[in-house]
N, C-alpha and C positions, 0 to 999 in steps of 0.2 A: 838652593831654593831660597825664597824672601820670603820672611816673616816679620809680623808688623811688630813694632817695640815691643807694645805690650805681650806677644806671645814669645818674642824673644826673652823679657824677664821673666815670663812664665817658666819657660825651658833650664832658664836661670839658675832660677830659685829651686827648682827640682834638684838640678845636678848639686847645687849648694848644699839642700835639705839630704843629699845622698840618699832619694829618691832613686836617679837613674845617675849609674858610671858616665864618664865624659863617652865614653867606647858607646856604649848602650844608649846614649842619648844622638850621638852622632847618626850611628844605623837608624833608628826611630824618626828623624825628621830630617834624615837624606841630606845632612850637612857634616863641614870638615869639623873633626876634634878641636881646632885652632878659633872657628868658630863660636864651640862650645865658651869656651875660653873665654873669649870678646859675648858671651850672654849672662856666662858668671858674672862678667866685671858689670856688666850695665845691669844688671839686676844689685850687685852690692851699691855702686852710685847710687840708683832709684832707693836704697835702704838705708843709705845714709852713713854705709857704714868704709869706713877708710882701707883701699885695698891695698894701698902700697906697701911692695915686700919690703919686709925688713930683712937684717942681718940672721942668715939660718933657715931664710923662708918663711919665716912667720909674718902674719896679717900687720900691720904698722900700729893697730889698736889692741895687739896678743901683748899681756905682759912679760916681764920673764922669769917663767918658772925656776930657774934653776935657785935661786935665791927665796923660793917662797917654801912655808911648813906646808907638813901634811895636810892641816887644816884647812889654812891658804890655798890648797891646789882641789880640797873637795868642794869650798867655797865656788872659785874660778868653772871648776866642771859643772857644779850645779846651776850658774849665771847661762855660762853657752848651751846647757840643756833647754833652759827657758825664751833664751834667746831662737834657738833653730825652734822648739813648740810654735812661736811665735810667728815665724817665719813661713813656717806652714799654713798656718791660719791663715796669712794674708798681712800682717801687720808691724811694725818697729816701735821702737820706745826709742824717741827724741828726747833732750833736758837731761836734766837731774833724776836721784829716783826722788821717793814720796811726794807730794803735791805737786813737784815742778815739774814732773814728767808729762809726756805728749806721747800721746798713740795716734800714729800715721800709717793709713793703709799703703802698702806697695803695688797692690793692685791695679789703682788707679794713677800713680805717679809715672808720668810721662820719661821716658829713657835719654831722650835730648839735652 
């Protein structure tokens, strides 16, 4: 089935937000898993956010825990919690943080 960009990063951003399983989203809009896949990645492009695997499977912008404190890894989980809140909503933080940051909807960012 065709869906237009924007419902494909919609679909996206769901299975990202672990909204719906790749499985569960596949059944729901009568598309392949593989699919899913290619909606994940074009929803992370439209967010800006870097999807290339690293070494281990992590995201290319995941740092590496293995080296970081206790503290460092509640820090790190509290960031990604705020991050996917965000994501839900609709929106990404571009820039730096305090004043140089940018709030960009995803909503409306074209998939191409």
């Amino acid at each position: 089935m065709y869906y237009a960009p924007s419902k494909r990063i919609e679909i996206g951003r769901r299975v990202f937000a672990r909204e719906l399983t790749k499985k569960e989203a596949a059944a729901e809009y009568d598309v392949t898993e593989q699919s899913i896949c290619q909606y994940v990645r074009e929803y992370l492009k439209s967010a800006g956010i870097d999807a290339a695997p690293r070494e281990g499977g992590a995201l290319s912008g995941a740092p590496d825990c293995s080296s970081m404190t206790k503290e460092e890894l509640i820090g790190e989980i509290m960031r990604k919690g705020i991050e996917v809140a965000r994501a839900k909503k609709g929106y990404a933080v571009k820039g730096g943080g305090g004043k140089s940051k940018e709030f960009v909807s995803i909503r409306d960012a074209s998939a191409k």
